[in-house]
N, CA, C and O atoms as a GROMACS GRO file, in nm:
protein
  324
    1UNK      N    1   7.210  10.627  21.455
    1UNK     CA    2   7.142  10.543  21.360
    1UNK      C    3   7.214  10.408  21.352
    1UNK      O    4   7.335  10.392  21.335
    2UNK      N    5   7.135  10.331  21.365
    2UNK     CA    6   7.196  10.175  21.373
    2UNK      C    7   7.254  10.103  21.211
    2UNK      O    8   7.169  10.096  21.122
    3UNK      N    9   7.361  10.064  21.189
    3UNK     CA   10   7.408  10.019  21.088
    3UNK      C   11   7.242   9.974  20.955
    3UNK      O   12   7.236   9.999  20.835
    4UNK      N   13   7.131   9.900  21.050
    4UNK     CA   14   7.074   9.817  20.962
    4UNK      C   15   6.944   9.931  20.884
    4UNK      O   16   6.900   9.926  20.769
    5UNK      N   17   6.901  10.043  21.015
    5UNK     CA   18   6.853  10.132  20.910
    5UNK      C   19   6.930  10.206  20.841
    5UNK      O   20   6.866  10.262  20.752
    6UNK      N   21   7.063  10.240  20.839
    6UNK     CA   22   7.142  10.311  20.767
    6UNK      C   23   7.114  10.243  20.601
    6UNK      O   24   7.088  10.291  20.491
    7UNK      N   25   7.133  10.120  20.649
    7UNK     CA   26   7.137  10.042  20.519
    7UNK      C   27   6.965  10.019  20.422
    7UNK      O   28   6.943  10.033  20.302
    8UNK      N   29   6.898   9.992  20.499
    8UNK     CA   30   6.722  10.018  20.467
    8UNK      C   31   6.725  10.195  20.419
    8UNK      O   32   6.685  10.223  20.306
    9UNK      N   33   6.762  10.278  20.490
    9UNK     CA   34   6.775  10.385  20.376
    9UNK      C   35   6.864  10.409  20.269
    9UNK      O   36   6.809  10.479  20.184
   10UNK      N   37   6.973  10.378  20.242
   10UNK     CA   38   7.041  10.350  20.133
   10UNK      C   39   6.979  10.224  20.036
   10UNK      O   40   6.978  10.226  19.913
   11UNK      N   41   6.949  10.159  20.087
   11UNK     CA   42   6.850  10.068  19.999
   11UNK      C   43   6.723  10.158  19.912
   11UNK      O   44   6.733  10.189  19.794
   12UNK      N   45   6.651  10.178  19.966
   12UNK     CA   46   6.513  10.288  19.949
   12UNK      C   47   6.578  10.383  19.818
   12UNK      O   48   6.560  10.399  19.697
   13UNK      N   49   6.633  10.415  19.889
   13UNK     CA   50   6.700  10.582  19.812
   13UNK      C   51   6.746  10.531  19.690
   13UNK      O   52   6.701  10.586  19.590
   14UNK      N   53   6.856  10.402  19.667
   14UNK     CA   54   6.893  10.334  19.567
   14UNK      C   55   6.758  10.303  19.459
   14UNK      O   56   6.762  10.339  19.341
   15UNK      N   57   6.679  10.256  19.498
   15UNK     CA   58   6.568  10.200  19.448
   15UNK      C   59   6.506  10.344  19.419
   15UNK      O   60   6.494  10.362  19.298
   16UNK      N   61   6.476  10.420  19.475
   16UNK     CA   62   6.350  10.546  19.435
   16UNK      C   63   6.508  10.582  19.327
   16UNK      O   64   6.450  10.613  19.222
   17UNK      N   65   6.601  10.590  19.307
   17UNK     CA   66   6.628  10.698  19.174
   17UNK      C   67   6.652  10.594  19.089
   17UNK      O   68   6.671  10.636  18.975
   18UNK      N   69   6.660  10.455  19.098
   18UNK     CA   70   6.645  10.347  18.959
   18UNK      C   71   6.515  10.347  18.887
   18UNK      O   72   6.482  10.355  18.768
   19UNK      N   73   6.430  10.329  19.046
   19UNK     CA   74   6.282  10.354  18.940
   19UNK      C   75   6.208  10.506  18.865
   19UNK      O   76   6.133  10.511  18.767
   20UNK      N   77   6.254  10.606  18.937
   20UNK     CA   78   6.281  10.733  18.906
   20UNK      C   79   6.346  10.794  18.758
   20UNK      O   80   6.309  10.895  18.697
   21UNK      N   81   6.456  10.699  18.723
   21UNK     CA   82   6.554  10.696  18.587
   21UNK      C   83   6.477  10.626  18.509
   21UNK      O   84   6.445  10.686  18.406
   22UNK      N   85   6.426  10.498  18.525
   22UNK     CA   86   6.345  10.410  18.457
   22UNK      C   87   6.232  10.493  18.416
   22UNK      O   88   6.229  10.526  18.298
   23UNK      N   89   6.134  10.534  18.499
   23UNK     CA   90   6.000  10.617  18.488
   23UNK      C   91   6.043  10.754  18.389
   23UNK      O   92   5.972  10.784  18.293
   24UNK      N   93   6.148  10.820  18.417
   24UNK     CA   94   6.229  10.925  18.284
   24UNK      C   95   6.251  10.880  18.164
   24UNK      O   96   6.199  10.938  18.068
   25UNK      N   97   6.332  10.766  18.146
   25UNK     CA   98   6.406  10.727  17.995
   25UNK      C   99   6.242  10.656  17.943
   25UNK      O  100   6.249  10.628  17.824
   26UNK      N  101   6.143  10.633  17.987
   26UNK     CA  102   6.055  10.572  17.962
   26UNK      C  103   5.963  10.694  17.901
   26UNK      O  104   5.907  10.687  17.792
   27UNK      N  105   5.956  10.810  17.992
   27UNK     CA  106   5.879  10.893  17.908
   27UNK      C  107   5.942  10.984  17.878
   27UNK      O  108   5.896  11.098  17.885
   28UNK      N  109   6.062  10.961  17.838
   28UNK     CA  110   6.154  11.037  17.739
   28UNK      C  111   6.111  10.947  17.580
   28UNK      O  112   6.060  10.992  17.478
   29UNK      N  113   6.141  10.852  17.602
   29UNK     CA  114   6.066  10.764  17.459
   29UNK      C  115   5.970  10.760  17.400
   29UNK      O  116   5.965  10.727  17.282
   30UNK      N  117   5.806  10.815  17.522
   30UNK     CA  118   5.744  10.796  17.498
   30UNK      C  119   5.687  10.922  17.418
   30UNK      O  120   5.602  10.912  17.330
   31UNK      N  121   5.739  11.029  17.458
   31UNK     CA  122   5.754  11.166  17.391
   31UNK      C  123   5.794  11.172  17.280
   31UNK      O  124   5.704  11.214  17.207
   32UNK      N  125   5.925  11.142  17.202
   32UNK     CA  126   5.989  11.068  17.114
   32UNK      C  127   5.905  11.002  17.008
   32UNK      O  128   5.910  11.023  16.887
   33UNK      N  129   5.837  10.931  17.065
   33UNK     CA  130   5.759  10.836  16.978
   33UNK      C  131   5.628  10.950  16.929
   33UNK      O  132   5.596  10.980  16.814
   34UNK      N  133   5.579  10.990  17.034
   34UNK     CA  134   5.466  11.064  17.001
   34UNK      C  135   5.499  11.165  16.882
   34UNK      O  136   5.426  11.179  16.784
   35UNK      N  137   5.607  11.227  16.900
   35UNK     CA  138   5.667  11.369  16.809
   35UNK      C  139   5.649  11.304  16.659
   35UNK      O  140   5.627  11.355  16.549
   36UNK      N  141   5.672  11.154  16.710
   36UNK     CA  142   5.688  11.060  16.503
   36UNK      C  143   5.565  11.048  16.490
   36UNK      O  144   5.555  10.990  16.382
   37UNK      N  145   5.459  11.065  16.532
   37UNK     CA  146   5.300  11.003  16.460
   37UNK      C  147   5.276  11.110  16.378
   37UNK      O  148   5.322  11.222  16.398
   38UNK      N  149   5.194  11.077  16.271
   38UNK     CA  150   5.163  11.148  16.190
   38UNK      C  151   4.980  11.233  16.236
   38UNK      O  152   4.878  11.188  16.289
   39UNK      N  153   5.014  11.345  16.191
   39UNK     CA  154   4.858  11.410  16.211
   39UNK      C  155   4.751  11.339  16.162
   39UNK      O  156   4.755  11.286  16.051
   40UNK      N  157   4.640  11.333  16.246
   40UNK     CA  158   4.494  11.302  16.196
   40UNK      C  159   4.447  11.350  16.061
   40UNK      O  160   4.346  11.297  16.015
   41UNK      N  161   4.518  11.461  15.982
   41UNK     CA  162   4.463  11.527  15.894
   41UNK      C  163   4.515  11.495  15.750
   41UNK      O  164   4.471  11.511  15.636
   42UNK      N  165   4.649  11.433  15.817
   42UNK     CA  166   4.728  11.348  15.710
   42UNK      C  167   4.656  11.190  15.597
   42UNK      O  168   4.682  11.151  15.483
   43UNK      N  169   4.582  11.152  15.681
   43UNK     CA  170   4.544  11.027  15.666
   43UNK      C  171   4.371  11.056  15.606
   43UNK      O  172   4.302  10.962  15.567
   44UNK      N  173   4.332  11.171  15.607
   44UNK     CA  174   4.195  11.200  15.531
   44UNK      C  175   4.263  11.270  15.409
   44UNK      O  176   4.204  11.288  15.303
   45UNK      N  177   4.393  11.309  15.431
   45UNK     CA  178   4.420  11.369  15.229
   45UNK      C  179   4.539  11.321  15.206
   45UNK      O  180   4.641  11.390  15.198
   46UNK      N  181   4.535  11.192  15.191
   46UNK     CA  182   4.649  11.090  15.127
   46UNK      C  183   4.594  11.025  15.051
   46UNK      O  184   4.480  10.979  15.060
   47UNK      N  185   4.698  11.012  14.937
   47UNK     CA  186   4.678  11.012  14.796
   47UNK      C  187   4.746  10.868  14.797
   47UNK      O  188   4.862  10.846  14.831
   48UNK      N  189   4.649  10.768  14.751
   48UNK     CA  190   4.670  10.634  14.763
   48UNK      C  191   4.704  10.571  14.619
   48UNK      O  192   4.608  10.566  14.542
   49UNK      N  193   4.811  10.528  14.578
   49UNK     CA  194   4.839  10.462  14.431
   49UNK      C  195   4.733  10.355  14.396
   49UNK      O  196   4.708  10.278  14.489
   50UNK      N  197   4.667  10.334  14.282
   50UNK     CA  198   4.591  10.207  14.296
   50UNK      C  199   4.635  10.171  14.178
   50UNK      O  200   4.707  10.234  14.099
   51UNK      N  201   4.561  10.010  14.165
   51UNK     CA  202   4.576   9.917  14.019
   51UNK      C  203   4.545  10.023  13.915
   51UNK      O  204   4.522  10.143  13.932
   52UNK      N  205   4.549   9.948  13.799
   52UNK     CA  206   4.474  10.022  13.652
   52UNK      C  207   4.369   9.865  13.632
   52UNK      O  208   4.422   9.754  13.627
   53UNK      N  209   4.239   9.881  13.624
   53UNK     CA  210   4.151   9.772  13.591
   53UNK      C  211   4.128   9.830  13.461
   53UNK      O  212   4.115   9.950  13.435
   54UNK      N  213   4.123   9.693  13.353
   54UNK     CA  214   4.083   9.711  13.236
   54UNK      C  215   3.994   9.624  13.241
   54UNK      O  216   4.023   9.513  13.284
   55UNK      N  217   3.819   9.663  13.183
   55UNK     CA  218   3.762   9.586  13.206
   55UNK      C  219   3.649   9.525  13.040
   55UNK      O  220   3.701   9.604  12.962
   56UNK      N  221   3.577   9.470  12.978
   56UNK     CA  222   3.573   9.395  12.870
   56UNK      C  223   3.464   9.563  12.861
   56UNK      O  224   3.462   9.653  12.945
   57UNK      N  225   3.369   9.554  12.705
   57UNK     CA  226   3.306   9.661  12.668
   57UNK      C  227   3.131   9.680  12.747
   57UNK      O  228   3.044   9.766  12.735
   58UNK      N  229   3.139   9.578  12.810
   58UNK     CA  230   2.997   9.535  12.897
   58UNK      C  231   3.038   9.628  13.017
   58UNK      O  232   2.936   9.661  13.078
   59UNK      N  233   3.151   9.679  13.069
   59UNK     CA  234   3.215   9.708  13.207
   59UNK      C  235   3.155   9.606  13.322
   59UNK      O  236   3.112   9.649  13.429
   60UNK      N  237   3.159   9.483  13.292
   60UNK     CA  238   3.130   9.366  13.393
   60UNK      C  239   3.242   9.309  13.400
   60UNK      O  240   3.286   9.318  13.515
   61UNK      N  241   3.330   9.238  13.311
   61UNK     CA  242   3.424   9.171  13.312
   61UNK      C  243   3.556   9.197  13.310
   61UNK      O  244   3.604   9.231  13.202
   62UNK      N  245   3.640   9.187  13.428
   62UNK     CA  246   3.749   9.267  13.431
   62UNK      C  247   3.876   9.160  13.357
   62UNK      O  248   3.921   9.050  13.387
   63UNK      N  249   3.903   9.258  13.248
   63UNK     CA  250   3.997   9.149  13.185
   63UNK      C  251   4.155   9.174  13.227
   63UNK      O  252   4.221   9.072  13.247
   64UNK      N  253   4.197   9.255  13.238
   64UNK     CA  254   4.335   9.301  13.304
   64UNK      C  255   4.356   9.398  13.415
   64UNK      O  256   4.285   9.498  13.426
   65UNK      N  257   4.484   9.361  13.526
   65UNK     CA  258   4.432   9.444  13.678
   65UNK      C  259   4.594   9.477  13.639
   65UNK      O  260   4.666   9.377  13.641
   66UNK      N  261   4.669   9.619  13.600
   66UNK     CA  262   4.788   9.660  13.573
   66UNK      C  263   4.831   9.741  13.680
   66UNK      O  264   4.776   9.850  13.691
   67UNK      N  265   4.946   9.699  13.787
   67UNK     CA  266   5.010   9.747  13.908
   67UNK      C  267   5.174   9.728  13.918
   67UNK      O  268   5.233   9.626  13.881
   68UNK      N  269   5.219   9.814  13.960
   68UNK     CA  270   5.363   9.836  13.962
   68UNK      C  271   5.390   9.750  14.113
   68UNK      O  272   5.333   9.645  14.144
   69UNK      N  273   5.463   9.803  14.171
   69UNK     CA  274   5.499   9.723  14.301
   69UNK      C  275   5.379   9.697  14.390
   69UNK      O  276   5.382   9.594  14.456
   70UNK      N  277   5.279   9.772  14.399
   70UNK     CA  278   5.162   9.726  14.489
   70UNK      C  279   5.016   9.717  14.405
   70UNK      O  280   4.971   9.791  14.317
   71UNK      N  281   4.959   9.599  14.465
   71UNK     CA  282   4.828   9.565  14.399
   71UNK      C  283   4.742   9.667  14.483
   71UNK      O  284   4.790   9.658  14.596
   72UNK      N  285   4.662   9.740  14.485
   72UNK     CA  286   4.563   9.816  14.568
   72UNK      C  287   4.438   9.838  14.458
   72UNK      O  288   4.438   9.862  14.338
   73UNK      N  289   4.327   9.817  14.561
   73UNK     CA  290   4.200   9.882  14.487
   73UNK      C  291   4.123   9.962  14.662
   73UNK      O  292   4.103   9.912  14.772
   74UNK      N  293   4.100  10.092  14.608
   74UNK     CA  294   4.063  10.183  14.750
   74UNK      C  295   3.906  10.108  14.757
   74UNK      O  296   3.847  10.052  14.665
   75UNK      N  297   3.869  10.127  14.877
   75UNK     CA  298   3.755  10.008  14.923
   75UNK      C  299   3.671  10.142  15.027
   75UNK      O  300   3.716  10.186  15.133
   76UNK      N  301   3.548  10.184  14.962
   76UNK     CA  302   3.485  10.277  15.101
   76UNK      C  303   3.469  10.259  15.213
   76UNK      O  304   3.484  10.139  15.231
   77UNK      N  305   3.442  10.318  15.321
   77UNK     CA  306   3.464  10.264  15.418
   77UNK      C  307   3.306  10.193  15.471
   77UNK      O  308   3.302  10.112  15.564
   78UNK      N  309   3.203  10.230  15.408
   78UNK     CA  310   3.040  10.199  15.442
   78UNK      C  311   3.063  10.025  15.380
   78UNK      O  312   2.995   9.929  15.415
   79UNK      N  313   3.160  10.024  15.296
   79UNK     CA  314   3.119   9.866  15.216
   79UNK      C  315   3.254   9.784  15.328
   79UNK      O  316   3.272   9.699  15.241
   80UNK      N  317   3.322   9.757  15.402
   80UNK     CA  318   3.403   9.732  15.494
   80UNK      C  319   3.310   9.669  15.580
   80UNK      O  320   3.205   9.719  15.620
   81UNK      N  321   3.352   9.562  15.607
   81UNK     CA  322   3.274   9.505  15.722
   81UNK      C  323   3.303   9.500  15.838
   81UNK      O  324   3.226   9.449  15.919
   0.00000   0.00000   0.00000
């Protein structure tokens, strides 16, 4: 074997287990990541904090919107544009 393919296969071989390690730690993470998502089933029975609306004796006029750290009002999903 001539010095220059010696070296074209040590090249190759170098390269197939970098990209080989790369293509692993990559879907080693990607596994990882997946294990953290939360279930589909989670997100149809979550219990969402909302405002307190106080609204005048007509229930038209909202006179006070009372919220601790987050403002939220839950919004259906048919009225979402």
């Amino acid at each position: 074997m001539t010095k220059r393919r010696r070296f074209l296969l040590k090249f190759f071989i170098l390269d197939f287990l970098i990209l080989f390690g790369v293509w692993l730690i990559g879907l080693t993470l990607l596994a990882k990541m997946a294990r953290e998502l939360p279930s589909p089933e989670q997100f149809t029975t979550r219990q969402v904090n909302q405002s307190t609306k106080i609204y005048d004796k007509t229930g038209q006029v909202l006179l006070y919107e009372i919220h601790g750290d987050e403002k939220r009002t839950v919004v259906p999903f048919d009225h979402i544009p």
